[in-house]
C-alpha atoms as an extended CHARMM CRD file, in Angstrom:
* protein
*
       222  EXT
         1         1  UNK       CA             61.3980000000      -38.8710000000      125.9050000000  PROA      1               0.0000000000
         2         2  UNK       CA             60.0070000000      -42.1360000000      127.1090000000  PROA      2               0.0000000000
         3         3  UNK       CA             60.7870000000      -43.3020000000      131.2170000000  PROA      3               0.0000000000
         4         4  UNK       CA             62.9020000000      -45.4910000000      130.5690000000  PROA      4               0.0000000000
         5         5  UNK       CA             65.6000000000      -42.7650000000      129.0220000000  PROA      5               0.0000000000
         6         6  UNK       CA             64.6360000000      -40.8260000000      131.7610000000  PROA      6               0.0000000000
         7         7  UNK       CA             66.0580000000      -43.2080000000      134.2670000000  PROA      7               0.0000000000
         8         8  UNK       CA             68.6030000000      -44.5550000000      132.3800000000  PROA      8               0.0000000000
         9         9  UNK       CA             70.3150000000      -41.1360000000      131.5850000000  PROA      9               0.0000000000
        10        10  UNK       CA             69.1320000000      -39.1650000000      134.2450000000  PROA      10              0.0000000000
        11        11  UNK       CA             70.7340000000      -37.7940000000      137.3380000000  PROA      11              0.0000000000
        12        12  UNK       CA             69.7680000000      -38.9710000000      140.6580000000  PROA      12              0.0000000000
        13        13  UNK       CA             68.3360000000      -35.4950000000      141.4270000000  PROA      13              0.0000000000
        14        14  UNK       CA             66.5820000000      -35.0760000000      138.7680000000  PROA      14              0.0000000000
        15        15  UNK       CA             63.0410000000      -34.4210000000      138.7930000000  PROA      15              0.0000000000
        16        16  UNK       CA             60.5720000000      -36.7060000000      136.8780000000  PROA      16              0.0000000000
        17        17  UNK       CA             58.5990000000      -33.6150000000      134.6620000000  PROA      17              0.0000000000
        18        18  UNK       CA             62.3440000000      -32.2490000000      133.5620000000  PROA      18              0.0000000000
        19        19  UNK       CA             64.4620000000      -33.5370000000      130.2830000000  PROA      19              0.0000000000
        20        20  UNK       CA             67.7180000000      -33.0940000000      131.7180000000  PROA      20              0.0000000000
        21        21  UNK       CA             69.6970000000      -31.3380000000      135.2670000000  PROA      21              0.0000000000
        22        22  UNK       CA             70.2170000000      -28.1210000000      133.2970000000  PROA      22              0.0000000000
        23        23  UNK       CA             66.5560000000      -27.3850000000      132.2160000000  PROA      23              0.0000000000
        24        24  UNK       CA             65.6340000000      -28.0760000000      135.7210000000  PROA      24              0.0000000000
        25        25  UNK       CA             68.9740000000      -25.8420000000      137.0310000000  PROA      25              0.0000000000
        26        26  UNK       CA             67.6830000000      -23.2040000000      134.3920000000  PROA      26              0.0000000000
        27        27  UNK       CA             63.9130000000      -23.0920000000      135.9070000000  PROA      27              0.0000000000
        28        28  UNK       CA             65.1720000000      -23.1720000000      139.0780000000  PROA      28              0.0000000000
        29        29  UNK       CA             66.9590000000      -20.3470000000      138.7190000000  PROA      29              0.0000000000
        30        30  UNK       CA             64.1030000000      -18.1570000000      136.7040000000  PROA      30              0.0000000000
        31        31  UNK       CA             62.2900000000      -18.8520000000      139.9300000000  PROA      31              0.0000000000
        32        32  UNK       CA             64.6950000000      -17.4750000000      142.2550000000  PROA      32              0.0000000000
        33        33  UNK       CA             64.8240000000      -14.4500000000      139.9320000000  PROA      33              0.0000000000
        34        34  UNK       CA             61.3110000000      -13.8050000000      140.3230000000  PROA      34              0.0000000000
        35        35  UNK       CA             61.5430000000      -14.5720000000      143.6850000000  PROA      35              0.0000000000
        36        36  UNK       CA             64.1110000000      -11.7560000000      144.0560000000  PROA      36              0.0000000000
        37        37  UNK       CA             61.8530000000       -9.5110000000      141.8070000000  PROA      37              0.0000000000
        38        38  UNK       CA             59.2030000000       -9.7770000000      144.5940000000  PROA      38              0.0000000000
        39        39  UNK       CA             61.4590000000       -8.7390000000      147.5310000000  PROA      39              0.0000000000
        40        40  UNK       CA             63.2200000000       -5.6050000000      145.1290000000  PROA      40              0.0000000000
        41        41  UNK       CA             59.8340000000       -4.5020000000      144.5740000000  PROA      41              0.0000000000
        42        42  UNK       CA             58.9890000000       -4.7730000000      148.3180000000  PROA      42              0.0000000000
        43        43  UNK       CA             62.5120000000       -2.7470000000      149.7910000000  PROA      43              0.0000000000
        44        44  UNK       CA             61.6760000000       -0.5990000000      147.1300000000  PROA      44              0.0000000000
        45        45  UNK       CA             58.5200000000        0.7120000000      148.3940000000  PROA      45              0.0000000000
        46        46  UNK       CA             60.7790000000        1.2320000000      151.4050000000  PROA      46              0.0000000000
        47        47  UNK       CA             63.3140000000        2.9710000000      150.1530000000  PROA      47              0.0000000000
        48        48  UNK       CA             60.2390000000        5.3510000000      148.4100000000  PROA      48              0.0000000000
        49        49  UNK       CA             59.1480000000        6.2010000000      151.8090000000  PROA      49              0.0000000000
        50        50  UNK       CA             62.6400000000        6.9320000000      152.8790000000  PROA      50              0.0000000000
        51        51  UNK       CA             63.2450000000        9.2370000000      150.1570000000  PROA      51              0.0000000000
        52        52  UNK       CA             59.7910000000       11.2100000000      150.4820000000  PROA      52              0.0000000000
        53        53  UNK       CA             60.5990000000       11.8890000000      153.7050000000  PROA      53              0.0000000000
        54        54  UNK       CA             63.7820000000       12.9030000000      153.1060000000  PROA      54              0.0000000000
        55        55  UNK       CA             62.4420000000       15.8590000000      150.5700000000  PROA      55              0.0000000000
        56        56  UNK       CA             60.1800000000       16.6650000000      152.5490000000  PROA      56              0.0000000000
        57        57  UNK       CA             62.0340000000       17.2040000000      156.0660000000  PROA      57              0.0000000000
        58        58  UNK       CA             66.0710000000       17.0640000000      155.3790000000  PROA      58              0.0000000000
        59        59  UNK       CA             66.9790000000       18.3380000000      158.5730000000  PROA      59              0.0000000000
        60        60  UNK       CA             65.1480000000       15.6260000000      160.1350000000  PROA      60              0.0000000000
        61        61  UNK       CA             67.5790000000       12.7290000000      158.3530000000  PROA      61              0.0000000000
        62        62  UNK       CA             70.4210000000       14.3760000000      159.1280000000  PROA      62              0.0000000000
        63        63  UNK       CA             70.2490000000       15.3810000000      162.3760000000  PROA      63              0.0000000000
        64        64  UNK       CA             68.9530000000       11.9220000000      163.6190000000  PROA      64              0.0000000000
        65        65  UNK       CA             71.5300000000       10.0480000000      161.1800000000  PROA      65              0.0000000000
        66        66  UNK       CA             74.1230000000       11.2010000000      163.7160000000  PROA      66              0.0000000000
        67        67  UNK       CA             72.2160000000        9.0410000000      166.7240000000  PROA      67              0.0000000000
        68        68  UNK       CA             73.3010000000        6.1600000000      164.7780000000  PROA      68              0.0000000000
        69        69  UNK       CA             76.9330000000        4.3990000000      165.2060000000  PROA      69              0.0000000000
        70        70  UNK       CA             78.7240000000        4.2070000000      161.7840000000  PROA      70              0.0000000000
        71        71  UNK       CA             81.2470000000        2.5890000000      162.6870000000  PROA      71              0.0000000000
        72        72  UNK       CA             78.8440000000       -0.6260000000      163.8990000000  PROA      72              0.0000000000
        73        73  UNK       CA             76.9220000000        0.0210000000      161.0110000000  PROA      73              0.0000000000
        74        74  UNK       CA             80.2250000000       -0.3230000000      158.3410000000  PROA      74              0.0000000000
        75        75  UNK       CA             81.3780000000       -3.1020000000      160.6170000000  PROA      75              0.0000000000
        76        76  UNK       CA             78.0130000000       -4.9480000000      159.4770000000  PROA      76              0.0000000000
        77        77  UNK       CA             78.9020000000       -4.2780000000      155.7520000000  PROA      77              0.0000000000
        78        78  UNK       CA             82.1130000000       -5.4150000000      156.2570000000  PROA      78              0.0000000000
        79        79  UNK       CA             80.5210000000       -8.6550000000      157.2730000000  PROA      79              0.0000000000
        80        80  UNK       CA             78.0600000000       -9.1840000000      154.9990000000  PROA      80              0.0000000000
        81        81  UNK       CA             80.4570000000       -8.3580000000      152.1640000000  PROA      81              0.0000000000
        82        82  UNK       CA             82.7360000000      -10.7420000000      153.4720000000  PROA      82              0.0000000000
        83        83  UNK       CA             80.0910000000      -13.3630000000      153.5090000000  PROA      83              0.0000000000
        84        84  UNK       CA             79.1950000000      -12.4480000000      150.1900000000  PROA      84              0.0000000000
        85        85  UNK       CA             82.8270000000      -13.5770000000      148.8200000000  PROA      85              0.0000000000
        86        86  UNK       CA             81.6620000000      -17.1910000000      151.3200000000  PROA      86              0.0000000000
        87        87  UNK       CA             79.2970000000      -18.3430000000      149.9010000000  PROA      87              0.0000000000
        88        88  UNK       CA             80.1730000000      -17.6080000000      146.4200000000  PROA      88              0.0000000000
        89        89  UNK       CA             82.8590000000      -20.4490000000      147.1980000000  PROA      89              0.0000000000
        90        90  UNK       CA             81.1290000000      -22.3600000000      148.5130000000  PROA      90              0.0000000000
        91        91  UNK       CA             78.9290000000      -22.2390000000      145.3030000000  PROA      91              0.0000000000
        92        92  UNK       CA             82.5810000000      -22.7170000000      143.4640000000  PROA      92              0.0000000000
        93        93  UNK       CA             83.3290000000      -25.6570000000      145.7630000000  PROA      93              0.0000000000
        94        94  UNK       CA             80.4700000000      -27.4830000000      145.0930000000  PROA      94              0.0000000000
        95        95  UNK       CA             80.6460000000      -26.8990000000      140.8240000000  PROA      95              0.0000000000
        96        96  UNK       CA             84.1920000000      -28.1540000000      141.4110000000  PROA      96              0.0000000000
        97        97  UNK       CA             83.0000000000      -31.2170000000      143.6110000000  PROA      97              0.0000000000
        98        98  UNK       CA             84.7910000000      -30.2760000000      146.8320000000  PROA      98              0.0000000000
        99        99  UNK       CA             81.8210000000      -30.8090000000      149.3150000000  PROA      99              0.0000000000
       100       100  UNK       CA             84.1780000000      -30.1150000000      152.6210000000  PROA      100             0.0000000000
       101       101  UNK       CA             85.2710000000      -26.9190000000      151.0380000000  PROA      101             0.0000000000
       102       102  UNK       CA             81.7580000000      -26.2880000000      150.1470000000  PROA      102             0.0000000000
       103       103  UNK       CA             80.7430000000      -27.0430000000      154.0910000000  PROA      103             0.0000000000
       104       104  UNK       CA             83.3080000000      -24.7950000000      155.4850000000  PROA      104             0.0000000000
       105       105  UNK       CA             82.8700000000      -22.0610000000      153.5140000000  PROA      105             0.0000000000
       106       106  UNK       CA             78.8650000000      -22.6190000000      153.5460000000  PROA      106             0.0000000000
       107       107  UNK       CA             79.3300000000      -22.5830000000      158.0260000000  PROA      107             0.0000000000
       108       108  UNK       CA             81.4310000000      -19.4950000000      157.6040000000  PROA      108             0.0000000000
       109       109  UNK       CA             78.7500000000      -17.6940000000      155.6560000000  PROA      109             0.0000000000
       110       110  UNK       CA             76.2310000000      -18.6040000000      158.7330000000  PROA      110             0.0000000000
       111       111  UNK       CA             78.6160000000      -17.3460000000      161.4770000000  PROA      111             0.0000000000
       112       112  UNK       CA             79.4700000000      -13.7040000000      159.5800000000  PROA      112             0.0000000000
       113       113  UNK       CA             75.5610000000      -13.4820000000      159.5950000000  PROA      113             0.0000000000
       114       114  UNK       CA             75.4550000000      -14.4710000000      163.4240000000  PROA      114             0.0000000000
       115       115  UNK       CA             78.0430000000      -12.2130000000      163.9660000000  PROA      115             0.0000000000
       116       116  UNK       CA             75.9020000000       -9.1220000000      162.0430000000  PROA      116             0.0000000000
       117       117  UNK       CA             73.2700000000       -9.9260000000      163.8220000000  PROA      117             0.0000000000
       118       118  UNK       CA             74.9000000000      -10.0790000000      167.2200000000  PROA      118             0.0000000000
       119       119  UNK       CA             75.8590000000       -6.1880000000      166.2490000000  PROA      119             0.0000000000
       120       120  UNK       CA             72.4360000000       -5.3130000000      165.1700000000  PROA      120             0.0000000000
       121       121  UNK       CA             71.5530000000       -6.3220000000      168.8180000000  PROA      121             0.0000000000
       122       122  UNK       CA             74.2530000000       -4.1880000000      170.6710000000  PROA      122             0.0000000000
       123       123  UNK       CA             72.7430000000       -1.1360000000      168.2280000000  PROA      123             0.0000000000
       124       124  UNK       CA             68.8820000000       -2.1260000000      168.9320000000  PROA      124             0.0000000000
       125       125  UNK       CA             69.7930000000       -2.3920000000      172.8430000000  PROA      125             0.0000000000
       126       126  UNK       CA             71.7490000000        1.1360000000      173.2650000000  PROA      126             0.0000000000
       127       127  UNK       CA             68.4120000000        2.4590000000      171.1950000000  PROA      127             0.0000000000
       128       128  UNK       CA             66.2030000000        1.4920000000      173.4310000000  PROA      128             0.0000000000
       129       129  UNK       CA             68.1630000000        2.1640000000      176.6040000000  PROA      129             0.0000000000
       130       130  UNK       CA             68.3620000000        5.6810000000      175.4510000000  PROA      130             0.0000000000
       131       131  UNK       CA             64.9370000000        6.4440000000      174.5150000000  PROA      131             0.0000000000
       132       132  UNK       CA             65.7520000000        6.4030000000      171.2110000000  PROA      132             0.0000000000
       133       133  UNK       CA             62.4810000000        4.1010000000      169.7580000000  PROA      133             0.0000000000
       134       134  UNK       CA             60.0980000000        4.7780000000      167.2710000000  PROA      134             0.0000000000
       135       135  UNK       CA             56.4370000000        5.8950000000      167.0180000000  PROA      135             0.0000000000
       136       136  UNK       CA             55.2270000000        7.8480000000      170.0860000000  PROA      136             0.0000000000
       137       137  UNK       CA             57.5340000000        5.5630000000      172.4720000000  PROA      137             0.0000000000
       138       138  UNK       CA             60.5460000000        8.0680000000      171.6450000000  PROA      138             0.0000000000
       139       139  UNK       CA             61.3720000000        9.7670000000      174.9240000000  PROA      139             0.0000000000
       140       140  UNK       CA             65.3900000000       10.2790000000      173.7030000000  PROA      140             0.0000000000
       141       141  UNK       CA             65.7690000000       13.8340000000      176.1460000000  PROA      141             0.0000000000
       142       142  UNK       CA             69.6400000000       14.0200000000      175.3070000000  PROA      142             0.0000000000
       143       143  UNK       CA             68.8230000000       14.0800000000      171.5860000000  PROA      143             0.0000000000
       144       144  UNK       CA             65.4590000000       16.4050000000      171.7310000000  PROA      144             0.0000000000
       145       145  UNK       CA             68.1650000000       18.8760000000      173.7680000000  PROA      145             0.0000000000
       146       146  UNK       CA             71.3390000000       18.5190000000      171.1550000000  PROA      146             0.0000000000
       147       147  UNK       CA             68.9090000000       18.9370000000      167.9970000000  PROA      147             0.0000000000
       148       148  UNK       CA             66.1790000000       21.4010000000      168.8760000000  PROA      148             0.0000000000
       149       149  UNK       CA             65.7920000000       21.8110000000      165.4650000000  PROA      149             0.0000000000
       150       150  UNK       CA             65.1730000000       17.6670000000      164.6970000000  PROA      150             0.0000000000
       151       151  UNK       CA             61.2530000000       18.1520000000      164.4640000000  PROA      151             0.0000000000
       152       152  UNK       CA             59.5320000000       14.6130000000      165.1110000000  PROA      152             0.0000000000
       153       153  UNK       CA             62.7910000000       12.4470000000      165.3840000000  PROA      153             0.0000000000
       154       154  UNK       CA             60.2910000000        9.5920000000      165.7650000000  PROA      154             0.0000000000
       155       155  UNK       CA             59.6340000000        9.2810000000      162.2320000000  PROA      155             0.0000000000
       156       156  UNK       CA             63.4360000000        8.8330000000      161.1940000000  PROA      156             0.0000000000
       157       157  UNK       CA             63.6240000000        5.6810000000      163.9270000000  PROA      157             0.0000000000
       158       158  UNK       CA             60.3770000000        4.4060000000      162.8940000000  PROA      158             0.0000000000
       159       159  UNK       CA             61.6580000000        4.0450000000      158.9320000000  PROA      159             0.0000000000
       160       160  UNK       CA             65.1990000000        3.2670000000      160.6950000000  PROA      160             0.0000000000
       161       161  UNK       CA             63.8910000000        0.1830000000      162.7370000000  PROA      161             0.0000000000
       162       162  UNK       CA             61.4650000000       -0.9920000000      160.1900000000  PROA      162             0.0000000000
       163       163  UNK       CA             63.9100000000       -1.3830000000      157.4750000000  PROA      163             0.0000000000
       164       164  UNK       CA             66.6530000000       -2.5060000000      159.4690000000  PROA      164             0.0000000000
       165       165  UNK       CA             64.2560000000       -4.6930000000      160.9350000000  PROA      165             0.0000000000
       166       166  UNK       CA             62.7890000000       -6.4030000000      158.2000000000  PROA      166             0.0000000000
       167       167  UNK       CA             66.0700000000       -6.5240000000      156.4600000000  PROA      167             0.0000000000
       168       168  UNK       CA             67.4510000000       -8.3380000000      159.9810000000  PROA      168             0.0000000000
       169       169  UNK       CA             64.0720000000      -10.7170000000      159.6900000000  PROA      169             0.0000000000
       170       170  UNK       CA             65.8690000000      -12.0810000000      156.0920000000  PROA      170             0.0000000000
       171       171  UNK       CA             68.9970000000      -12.5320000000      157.9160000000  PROA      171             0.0000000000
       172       172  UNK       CA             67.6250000000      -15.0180000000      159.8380000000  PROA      172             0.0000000000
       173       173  UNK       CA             65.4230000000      -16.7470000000      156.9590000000  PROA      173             0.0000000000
       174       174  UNK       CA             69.2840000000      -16.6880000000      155.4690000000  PROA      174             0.0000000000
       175       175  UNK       CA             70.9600000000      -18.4980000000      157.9330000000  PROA      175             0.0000000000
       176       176  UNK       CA             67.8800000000      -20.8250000000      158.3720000000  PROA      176             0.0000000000
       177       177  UNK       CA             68.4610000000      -21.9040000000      154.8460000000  PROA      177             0.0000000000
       178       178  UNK       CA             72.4600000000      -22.1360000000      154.5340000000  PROA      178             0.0000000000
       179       179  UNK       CA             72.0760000000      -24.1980000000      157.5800000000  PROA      179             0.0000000000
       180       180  UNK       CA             69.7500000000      -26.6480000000      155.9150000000  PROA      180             0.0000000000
       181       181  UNK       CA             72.3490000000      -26.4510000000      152.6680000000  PROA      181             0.0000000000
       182       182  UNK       CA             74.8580000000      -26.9950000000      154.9450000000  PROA      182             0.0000000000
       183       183  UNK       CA             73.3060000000      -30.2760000000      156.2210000000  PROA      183             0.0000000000
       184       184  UNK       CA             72.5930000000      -31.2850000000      152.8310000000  PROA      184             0.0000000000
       185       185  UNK       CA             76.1450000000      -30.7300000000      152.1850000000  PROA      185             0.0000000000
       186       186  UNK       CA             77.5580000000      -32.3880000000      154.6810000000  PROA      186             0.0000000000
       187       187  UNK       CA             74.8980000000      -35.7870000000      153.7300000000  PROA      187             0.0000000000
       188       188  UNK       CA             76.3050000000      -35.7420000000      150.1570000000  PROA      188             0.0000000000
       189       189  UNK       CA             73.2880000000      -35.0210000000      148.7300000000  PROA      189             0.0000000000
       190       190  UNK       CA             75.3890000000      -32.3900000000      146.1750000000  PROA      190             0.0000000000
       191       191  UNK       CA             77.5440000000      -32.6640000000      143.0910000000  PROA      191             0.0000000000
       192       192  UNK       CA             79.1460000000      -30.7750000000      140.5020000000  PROA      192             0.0000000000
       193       193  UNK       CA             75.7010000000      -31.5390000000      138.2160000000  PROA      193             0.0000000000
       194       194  UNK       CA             72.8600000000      -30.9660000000      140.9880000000  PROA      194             0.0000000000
       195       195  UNK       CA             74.0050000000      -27.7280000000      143.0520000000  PROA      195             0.0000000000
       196       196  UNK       CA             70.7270000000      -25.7670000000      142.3100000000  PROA      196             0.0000000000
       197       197  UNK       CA             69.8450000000      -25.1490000000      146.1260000000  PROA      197             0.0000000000
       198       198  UNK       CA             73.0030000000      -23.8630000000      146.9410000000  PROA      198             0.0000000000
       199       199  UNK       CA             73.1600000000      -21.6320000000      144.2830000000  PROA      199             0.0000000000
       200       200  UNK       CA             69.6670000000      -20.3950000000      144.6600000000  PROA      200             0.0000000000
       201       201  UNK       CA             70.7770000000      -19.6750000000      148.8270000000  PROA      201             0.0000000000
       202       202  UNK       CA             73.5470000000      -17.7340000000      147.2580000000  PROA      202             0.0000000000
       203       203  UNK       CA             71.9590000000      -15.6070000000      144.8260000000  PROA      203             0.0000000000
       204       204  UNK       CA             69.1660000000      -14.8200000000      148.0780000000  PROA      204             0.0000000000
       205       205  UNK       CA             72.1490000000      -14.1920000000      150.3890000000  PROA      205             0.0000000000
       206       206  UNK       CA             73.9670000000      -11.5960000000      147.7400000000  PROA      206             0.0000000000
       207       207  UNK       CA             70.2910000000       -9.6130000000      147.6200000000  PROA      207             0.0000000000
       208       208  UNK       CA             70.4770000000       -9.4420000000      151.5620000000  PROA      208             0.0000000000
       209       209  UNK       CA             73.9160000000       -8.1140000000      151.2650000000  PROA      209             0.0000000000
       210       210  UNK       CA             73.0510000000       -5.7800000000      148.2780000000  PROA      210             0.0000000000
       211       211  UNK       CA             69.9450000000       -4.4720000000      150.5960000000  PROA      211             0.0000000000
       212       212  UNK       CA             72.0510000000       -3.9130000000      153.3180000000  PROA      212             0.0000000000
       213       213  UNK       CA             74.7950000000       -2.0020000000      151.3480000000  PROA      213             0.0000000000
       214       214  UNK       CA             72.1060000000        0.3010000000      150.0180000000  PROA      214             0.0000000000
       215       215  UNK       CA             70.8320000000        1.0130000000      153.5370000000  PROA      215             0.0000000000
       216       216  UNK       CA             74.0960000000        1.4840000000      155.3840000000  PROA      216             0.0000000000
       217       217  UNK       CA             74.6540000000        4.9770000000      154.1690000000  PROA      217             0.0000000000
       218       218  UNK       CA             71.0090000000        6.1820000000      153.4830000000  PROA      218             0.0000000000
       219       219  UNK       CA             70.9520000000        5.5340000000      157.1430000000  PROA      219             0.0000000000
       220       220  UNK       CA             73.9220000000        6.0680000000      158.5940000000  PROA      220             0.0000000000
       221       221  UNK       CA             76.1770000000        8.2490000000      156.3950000000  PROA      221             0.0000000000
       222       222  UNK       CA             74.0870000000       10.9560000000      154.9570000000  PROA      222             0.0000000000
């Protein structure tokens, strides 16, 4: 295809080594998927760890589990669900060409993951008031005396803060990117034919969520 049909037929958006906006929506998106590929395979190295441990000292989980508050904890999935259904409007809104829709629903995604993340730091904070911290900094004496037969509790908080940790780190990378969607939005730089970026936040934002639902009861529940 010569330049000048590229100009002449092409979208705005549309980037000068790509045919048309749906090859370059279609690479896009095989790019994200790999993407996503990378971070599966790097939770689930995680969740490997978790689950040797767990064969190997059961007790250990499950009497630690209970120094964790569920109810926080499903509060948070109830959030990230939530913002899960958000964003996949906002995704709709766009297709459909209804940028303000797209914007609100977009800036409600970003405050449900403020607000998880608000909770994640009223859970970190009664942790560490109570001793309760990973590694050899674990000096919980009110759990040591209620589970005599927890044998080194630190372990469970070390895998608990690490992958709640790192899975709080892509939070934030989240809500750094919606923002900058969100701006986009809001400058028009969106349509019903270029949409890519937000999609490619949303499919990121549903693995976050997905993580997260995975964790909640390995960590909390049983």
């Amino acid at each position: 295809m010569s330049a000048t049909t590229h100009d002449s037929h092409g979208h705005p958006r549309l980037a000068h080594h790509f045919f048309e906006m749906e090859q370059q929506h279609e690479c896009a998106k095989l790019g994200m998927w790999l993407f996503l590929l990378t971070e599966i395979l790097f939770f689930g190295g995680l969740f490997c760890f978790y689950f040797i441990w767990r064969i190997m000292d059961p007790e250990l989980f499950v009497g630690a589990s209970e120094m964790l508050n569920w109810k926080l904890g499903g509060l948070n999935t109830i959030v990230l669900i939530f913002s899960s259904f958000t964003v996949a409007m906002a995704i709709r809104s766009i297709q459909q060409n209804k940028r303000n829709a797209c914007a609100i629903y977009l800036a409600i995604t970003i405050a449900c993951a403020f607000v998880f993340l608000v909770v994640k730091y009223f859970e970190y904070s009664a942790k560490i008031g109570h001793g309760t911290l990973p590694g050899t900094s674990f000096h919980d004496l009110h759990f040591l005396a209620e589970h005599p037969e927890v044998k080194n509790p630190h372990i469970f908080f070390s895998i608990y803060f690490c992958m709640t940790g790192l899975h709080g780190f892509h939070v934030i990378c989240g809500i750094v990117y919606i923002a900058w969607l969100l701006y986009l939005t809001l400058k028009n730089r969106f349509d019903s034919e270029y949409y890519a970026p937000i999609e490619m936040g949303g499919l990121y934002w549903h693995l976050v969520d997905l993580i997260w639902i995975y964790l909640f009861p390995l960590l909390y529940l049983i």
